[in-house]
C-alpha positions in Angstrom: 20.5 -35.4 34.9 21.6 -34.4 31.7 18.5 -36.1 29.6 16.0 -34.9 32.5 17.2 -31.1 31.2 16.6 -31.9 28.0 13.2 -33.7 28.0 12.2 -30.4 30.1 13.6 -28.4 27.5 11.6 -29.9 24.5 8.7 -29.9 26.0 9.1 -26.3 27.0 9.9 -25.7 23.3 7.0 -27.8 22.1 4.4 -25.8 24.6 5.8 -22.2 23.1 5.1 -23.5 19.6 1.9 -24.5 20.1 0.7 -21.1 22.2 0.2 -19.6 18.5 -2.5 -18.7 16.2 -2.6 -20.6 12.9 -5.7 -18.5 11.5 -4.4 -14.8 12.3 -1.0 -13.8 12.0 -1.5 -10.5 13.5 -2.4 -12.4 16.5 -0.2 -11.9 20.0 -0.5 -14.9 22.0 0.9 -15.4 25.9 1.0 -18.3 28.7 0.2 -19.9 30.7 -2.3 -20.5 29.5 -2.4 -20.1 26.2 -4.2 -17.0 25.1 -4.2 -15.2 21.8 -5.7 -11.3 21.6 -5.8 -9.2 18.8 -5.1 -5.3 19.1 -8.0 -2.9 18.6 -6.3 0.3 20.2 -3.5 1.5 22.5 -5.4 0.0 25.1 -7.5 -2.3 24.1 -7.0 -5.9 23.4 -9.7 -8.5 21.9 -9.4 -12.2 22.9 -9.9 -14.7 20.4 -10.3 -18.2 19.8 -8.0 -19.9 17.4 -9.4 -23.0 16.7 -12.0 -21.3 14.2 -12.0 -18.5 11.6 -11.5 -15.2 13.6 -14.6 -12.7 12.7 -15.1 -10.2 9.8 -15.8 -7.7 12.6 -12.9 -7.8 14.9 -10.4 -8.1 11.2 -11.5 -5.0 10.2 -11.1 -3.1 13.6 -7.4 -4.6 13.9 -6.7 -3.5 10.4 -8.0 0.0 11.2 -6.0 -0.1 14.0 -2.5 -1.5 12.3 -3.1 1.4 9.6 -3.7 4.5 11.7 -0.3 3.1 13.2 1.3 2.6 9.9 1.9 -1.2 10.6 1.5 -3.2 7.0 -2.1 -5.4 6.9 0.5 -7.3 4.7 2.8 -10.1 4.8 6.0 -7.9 2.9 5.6 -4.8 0.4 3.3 -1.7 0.6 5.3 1.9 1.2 9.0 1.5 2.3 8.6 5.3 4.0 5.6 7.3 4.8 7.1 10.1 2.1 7.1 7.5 -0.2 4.8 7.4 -3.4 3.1 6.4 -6.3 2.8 8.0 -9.7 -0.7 8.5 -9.7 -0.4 10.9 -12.7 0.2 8.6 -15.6 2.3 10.0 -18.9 2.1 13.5 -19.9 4.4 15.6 -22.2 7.5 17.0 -19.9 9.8 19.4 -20.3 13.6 18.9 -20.6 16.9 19.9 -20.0 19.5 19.1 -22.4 21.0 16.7 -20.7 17.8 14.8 -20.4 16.5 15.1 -16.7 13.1 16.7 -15.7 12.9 20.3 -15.7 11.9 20.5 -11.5 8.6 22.7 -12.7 6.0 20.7 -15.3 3.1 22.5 -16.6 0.4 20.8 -19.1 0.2 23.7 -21.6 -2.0 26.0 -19.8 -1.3 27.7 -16.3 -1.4 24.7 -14.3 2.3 23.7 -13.4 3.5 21.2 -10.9 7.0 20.3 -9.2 8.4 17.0 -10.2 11.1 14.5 -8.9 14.6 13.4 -10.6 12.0 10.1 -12.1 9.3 13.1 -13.1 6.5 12.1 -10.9 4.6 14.4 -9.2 5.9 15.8 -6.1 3.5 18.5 -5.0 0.1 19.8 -5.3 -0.9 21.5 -8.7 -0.6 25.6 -9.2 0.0 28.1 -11.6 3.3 29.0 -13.6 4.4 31.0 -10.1 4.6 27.8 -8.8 8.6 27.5 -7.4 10.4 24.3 -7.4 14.0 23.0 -6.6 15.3 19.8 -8.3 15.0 16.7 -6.0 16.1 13.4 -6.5 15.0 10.2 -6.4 17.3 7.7 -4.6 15.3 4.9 -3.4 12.3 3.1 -5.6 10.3 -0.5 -4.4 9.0 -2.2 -7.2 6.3 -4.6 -5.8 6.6 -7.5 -8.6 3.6 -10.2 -9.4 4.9 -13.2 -11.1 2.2 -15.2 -13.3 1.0 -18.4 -11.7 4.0 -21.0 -12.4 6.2 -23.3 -10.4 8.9 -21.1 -8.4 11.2 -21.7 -5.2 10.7 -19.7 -2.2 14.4 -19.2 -1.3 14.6 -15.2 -1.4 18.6 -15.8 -1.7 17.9 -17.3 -5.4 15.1 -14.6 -6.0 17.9 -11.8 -4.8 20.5 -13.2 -7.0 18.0 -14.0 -10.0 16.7 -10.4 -9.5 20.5 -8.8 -9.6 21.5 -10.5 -12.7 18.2 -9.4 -14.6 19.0 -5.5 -13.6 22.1 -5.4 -14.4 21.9 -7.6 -18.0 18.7 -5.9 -18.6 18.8 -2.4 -17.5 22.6 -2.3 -16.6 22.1 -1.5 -13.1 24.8 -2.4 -10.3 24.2 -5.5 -8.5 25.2 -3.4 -5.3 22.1 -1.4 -5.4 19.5 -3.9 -4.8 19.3 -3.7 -0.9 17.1 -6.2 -0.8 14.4 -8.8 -1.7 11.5 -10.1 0.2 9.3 -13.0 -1.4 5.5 -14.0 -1.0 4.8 -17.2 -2.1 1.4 -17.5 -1.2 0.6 -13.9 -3.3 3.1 -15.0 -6.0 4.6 -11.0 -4.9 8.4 -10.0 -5.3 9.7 -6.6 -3.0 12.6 -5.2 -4.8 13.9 -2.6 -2.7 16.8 -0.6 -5.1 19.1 2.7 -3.3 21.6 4.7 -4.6 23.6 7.0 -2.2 22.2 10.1 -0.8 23.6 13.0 -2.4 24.4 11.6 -6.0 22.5 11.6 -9.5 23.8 8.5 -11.2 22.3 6.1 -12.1 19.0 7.5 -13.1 17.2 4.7 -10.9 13.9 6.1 -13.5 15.5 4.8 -16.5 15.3 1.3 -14.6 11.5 1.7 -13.5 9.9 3.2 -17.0 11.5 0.6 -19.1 10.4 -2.4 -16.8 7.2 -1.0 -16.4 6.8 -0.7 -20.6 8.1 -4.5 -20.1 5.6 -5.6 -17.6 2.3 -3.7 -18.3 2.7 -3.4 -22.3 5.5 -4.2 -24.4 9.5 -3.9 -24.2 11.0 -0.9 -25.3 14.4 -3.0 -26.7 14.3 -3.7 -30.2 13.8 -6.9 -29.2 10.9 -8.6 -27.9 12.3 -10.7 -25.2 9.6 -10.4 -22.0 11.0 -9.3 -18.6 11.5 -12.8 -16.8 13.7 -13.7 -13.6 15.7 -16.6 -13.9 15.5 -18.6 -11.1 16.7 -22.3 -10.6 17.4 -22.6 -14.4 13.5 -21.4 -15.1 12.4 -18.2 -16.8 9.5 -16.8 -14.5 7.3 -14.4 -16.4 5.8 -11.4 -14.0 2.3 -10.3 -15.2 1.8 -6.8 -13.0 4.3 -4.1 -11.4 3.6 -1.1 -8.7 6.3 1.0 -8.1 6.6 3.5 -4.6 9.0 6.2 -5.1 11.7 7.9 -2.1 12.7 11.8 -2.9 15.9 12.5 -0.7 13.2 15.3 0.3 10.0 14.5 1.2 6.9 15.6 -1.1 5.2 18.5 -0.6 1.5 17.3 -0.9 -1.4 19.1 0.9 -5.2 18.0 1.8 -6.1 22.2 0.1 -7.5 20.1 -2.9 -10.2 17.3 -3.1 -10.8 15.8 -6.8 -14.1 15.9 -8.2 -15.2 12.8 -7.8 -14.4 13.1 -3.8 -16.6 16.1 -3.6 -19.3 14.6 -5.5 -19.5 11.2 -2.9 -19.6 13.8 0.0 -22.5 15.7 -1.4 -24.3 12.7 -2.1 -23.5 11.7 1.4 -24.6 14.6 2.9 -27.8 15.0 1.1 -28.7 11.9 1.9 -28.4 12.3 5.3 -30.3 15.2 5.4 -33.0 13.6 3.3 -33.2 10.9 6.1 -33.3 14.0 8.6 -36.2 15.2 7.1 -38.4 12.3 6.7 -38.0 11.8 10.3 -38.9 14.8 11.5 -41.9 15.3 9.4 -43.2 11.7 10.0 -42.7 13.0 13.7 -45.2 15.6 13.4 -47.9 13.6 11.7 -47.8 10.7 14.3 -48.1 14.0 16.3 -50.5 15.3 14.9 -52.7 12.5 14.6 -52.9 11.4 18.3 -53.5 14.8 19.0 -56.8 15.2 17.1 -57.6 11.3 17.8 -57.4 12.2 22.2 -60.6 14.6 22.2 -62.7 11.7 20.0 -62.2 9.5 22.9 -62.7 11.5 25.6 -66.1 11.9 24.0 -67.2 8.8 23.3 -66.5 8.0 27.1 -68.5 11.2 28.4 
């Protein structure tokens, strides 16, 4: 009785493992029988075949879909929060206070001033020297990591620990503030996740982010020379690109008020050429009008 119970359990087990789909990992798949959908809406689910390459088509309406809901198109990384971002700003010349932090108002020399975050990145919309601002910090940042194309394990306990040790030796940051690591193989893509406690202002977790970031994208601030590598089973693995999401312990103040230039130049040119095509049709319209309207009386006489 007792091997009868287990034949039908493998088999069981062997039938659920096979009900999947190898070629889309967004992919839900239920049975009996065996039937894989992909999501294009509250509502609506698409059925595919798995046996072949899913198409362009229904891709791109499941990653519109997983988007609008704030579901990653990727396998690990992208924004750990929705408040979370990016310093889109680049380097500009801040102002300090004497210990060193980021005054909470930056302006570029003129009257356009900003409010800024404990790392100085931009946490608001642009205005003028009125503009009011309260110091925020910054407690959580996700480095997204790209190692160059070399042999590496895929055990994310040996990245973690290969990870901790390069923080703190490098940058002297406490083990106990890396939360967490996730590891992409395929994408070569390390997901450093680093927190301090709500409420407190040391370490400055920005000390940590603009020195790696000199060390992966240009050259190490140290004195010396040594490149930013993880060790990992005994091997140095070099990293060859960095991104790096930012989380205020208050979320930025952003609006949609301001487009840039180069947004309002694609809608224009957007909109004219719609119009354009508007046009054209309608006048086109009237000659095809036109003509048939002169050409009707020519027959008529012809056949009188």
């Amino acid at each position: 009785m007792k091997v009868l119970v287990a034949l039908v359990v493998a088999v069981l087990v062997e039938v659920a493992a096979s009900c999947t789909c190898n070629n889309m990992k967004w992919a839900r798949c239920e049975e009996p029988p065996c039937q894989c959908t992909l999501q294009f809406s509250s509502t609506l689910k698409q059925p595919i075949d798995c046996t072949k390459l899913i198409p362009k088509c229904f891709l791109m309406k499941a990653e519109m879909y997983r988007a609008r809901n704030n579901m990653t198109t990727r396998s690990i990384g992208g924004k750990p929060v929705e408040s979370a971002f990016v310093d889109n700003d680049g380097i500009y010349d801040p102002e300090c206070e004497s210990n060193g932090k980021f005054k909470a108002v930056q302006c570029n020399g003129t009257e356009v001033c900003w409010c800024v975050n404990s790392a100085g990145v931009r946490r608001s919309d642009k205005g003028d020297k009125n503009l009011k601002c309260e110091p925020v910090e910054t407690y959580w940042v996700r480095m997204e990591l790209k190692h160059k194309d070399v042999p590496a394990t895929d055990e994310v306990a040996k990245w973690k620990t290969g990870i901790e040790n390069v923080l703190l030796e490098r940058y002297k940051l406490p083990k106990t503030l890396v939360s967490e690591v996730q590891y992409d193989k395929a994408g070569r893509v390390i997901v450093v996740d680093v927190k301090k406690p709500i409420g407190t202002s040391d370490p400055d977790l920005s000390l940590m982010t603009y020195y790696m970031e000199k060390d992966v994208k240009a050259l190490p601030l140290f004195i010396s020379s040594d490149p930013f590598e993880v060790s990992v089973e005994g091997s140095k693995v070099p990293m060859e690109n960095i991104l790096v999401y930012y989380v205020d312990e208050k979320a930025p103040t952003f609006t949609m008020q301001k487009l840039t230039g180069g947004i309002i130049a694609v809608i224009v040119v957007v909109s004219l050429i719609v119009i354009a095509g508007l046009l054209a049709t309608f006048f086109l319209a009237r000659q095809q009008k036109a003509k048939y309207s002169k050409a009707q009386p020519r027959e008529l006489e012809t056949m009188s």
